[in-house]
C-alpha positions as CSV (number, residue, x, y, z in Angstrom):
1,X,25.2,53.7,-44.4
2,X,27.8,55.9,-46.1
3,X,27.9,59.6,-46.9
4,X,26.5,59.0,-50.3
5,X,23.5,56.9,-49.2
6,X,23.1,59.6,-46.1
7,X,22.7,62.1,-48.9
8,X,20.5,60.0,-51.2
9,X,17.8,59.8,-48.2
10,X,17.4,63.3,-47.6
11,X,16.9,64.2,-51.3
12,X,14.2,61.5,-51.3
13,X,12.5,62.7,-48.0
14,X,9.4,64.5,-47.1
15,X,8.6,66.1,-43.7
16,X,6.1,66.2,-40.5
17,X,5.7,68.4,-38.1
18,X,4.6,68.5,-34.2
19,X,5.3,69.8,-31.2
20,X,6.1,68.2,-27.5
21,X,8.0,69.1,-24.3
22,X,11.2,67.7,-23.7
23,X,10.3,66.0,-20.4
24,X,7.0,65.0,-21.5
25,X,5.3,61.8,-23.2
26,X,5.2,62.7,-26.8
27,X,7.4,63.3,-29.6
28,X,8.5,66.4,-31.2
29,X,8.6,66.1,-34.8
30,X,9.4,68.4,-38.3
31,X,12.3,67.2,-40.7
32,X,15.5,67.6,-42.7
33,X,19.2,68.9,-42.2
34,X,21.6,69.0,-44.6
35,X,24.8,69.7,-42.9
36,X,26.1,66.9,-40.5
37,X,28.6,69.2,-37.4
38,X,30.1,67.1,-34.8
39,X,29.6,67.1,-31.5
40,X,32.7,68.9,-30.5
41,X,31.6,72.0,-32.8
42,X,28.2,71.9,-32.1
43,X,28.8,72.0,-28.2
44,X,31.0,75.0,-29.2
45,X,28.0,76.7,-30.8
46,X,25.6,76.2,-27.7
47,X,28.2,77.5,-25.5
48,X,29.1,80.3,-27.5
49,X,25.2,80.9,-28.1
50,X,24.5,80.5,-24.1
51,X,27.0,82.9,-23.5
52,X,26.2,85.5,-25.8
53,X,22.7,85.4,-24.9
54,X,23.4,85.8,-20.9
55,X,25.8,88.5,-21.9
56,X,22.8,90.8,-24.0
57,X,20.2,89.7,-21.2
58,X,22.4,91.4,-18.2
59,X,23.2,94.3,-20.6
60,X,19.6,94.9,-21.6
61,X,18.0,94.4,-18.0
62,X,18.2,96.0,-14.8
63,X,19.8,93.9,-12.1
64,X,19.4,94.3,-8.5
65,X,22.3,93.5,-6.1
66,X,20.6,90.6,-4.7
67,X,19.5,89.1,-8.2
68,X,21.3,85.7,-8.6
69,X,22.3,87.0,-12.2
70,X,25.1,88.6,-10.3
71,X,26.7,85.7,-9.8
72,X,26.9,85.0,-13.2
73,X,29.5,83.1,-14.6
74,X,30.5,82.1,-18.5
75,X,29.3,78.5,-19.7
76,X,32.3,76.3,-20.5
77,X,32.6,73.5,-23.0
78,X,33.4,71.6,-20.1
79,X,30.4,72.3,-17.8
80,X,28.0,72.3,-21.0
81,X,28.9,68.5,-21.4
82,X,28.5,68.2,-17.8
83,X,25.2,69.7,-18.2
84,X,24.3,66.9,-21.5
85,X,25.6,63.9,-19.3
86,X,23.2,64.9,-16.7
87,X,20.1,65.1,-18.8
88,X,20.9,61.9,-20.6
89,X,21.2,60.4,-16.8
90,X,18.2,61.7,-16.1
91,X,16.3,60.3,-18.8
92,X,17.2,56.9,-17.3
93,X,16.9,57.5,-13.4
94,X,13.5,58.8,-12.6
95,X,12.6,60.7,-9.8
96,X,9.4,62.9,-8.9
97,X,11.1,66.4,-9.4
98,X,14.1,67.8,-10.3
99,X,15.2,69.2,-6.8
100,X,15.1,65.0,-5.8
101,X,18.2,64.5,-8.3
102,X,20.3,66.7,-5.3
103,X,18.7,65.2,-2.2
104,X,21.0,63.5,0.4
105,X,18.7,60.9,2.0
106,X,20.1,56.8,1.4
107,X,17.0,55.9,0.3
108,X,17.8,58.4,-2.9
109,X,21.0,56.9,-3.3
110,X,22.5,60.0,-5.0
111,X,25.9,59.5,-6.2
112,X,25.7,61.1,-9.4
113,X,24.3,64.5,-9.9
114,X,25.7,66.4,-7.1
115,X,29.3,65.6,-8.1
116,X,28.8,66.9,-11.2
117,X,27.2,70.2,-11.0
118,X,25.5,72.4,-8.8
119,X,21.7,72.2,-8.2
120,X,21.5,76.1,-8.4
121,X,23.9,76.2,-11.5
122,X,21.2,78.2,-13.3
123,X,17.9,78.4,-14.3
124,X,16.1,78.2,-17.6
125,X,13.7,81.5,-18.3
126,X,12.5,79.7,-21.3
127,X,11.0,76.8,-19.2
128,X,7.4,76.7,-20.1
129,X,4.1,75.5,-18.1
130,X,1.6,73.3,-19.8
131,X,-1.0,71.9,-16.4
132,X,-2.6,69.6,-19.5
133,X,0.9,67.3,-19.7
134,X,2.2,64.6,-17.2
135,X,5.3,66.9,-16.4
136,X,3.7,70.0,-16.2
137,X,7.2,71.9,-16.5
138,X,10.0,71.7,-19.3
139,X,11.6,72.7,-22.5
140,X,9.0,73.2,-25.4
141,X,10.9,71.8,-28.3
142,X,9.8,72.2,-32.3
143,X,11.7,70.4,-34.9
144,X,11.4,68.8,-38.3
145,X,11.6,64.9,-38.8
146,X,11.2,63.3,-42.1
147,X,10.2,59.3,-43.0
148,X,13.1,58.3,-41.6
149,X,12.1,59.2,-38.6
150,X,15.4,60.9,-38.0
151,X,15.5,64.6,-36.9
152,X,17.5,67.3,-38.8
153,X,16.5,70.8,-37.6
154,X,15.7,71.7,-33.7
155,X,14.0,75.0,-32.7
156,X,13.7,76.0,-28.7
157,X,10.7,77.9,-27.9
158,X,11.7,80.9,-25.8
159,X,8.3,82.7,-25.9
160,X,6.7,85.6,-28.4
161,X,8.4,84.3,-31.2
162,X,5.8,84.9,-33.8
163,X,6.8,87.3,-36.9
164,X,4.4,89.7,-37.2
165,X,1.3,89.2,-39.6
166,X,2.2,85.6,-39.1
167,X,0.7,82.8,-36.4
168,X,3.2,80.9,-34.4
169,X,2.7,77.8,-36.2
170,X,3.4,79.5,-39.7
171,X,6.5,81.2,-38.1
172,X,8.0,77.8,-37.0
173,X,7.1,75.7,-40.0
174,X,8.3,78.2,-42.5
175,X,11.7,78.5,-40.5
176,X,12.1,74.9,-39.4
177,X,11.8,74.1,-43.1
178,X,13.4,77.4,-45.3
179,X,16.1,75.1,-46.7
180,X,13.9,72.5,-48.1
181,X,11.4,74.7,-49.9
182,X,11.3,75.2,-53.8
183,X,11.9,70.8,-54.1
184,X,8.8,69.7,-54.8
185,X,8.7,68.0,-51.4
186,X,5.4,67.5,-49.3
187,X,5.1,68.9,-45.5
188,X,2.8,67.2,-43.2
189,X,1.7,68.9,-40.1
190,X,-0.8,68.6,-37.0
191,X,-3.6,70.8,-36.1
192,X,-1.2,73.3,-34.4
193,X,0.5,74.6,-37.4
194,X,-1.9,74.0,-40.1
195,X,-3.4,76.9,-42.3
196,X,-4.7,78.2,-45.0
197,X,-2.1,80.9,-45.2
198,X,0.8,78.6,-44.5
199,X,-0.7,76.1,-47.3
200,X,-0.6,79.2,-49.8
201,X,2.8,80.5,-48.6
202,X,4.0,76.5,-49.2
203,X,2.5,76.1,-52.4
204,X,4.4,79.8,-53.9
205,X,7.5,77.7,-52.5
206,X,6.4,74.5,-55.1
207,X,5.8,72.7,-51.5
208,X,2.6,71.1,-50.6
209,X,1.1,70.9,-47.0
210,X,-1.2,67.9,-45.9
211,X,-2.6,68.3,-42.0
212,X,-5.5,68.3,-40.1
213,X,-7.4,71.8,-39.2
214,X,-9.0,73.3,-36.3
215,X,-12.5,75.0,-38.2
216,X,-12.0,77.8,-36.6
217,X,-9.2,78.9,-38.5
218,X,-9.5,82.0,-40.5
219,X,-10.1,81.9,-44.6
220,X,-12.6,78.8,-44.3
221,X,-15.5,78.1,-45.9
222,X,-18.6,77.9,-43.8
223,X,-19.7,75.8,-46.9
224,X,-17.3,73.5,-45.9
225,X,-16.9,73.3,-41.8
226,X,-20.8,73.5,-41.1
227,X,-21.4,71.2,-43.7
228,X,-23.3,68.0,-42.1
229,X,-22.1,64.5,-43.3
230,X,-23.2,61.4,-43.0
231,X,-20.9,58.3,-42.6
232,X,-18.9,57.9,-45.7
233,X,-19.6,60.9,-47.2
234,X,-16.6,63.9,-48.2
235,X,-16.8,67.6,-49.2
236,X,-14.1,69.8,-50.4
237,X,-13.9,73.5,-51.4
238,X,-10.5,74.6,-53.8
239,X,-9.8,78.3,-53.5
240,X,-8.4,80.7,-55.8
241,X,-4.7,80.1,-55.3
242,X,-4.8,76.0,-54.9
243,X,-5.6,75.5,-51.5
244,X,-8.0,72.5,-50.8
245,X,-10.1,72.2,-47.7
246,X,-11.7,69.0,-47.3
247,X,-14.2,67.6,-44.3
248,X,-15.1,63.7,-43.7
């Protein structure tokens, strides 16, 4: 496929958009990118990024002399592709826990990650804890997919990032997807993100949003969400500025 028929895709694409752990079973999914960096620059921009961000976090914070942040050191291109080989490796060679990746034992065979970095390189406070997964520990990822299937915009969930007045879900599907707005394009999301504020917000952006809904959202009809049906049957409520709500 050539950069003209790379482009032609993405105009014609529309989007979905979930949420999964790195480590875990599912997928991760929300879509469309319209710049293509390599991998040389984009490396560049994680390192950079990963630097800057340890650099306001030891500025901002008080650090006692035994804290392990004292020992500190800057990310390098170098270790950061060390650090991408090993997760790629990892995806392939499973073992119960991360600490098993470092153990000596034959039986482990290990000949891989402890000559390429450290065990106790670093630490990631963004790793989040979800005891309803498989692997109850990773990184929580949110990013925007479209028919293709392929993924175009990534965002790492590092805790409290809500704007607010706005629900987490809102916040990420309104950021993931700011540079495809205002194209007529149609967003579909699961019950995580979807809401009656995000649909209006979407539709004053000529985009429309198609996803299931927890009822207890706020701004729902009771008309609609208590409503009894039997099998076969649909109801619907259209509010003021568009938004449909339908139950079946």
């Amino acid at each position: 496929m050539d950069d003209v028929q790379i482009e032609e895709a993405l105009s014609a694409s529309d989007f979905s958009i979930s949420a999964s752990e790195s480590n875990s079973d599912g997928d991760v999914v929300i879509t469309n990118d319209e710049s293509y960096e390599s991998d040389t620059s984009s490396s560049k921009c994680i390192v950079l990024e990963t630097n800057k961000n340890a650099e306001q976090y030891l500025k901002s914070n008080r650090i006692s002399r035994t804290s392990r942040y004292k020992k500190w050191e800057l990310v390098t291109s170098d270790i950061m592709m060390k650090f991408f080989g090993l997760l790629l490796w990892m995806g392939i060679v499973k073992y119960p826990s991360i600490s098993d990746y470092w153990i000596k034992a034959d039986r482990y065979a290990n000949i891989v990650a402890p000559k390429v970095m450290s065990r106790n390189k670093g630490r990631l406070h963004f790793r989040q804890y979800i005891p309803s997964k498989r692997h109850r520990y990773g990184v929580k990822l949110f990013k925007v997919c479209g028919v293709n299937g392929f993924t175009y915009k990534i965002i790492i969930y590092e805790g409290n990032q809500s704007i607010a007045g706005q629900a987490l879900g809102e916040t990420i599907v309104l950021s993931l997807c700011e540079k495809y707005l205002d194209n007529a394009r149609t967003i579909v999301t699961d019950n995580f993100y979807t809401s009656v504020p995000l649909a209006k917000k979407l539709l004053s952006k000529k985009t429309h949003l198609v996803g299931t809904l927890r009822k207890n959202r706020r701004y729902l009809q009771k008309k609609v969400t208590t409503q009894k049906l039997k099998k076969g049957e649909i109801i619907g409520q259209e509010n003021k500025d568009g938004v449909v709500v339908l139950k079946f």
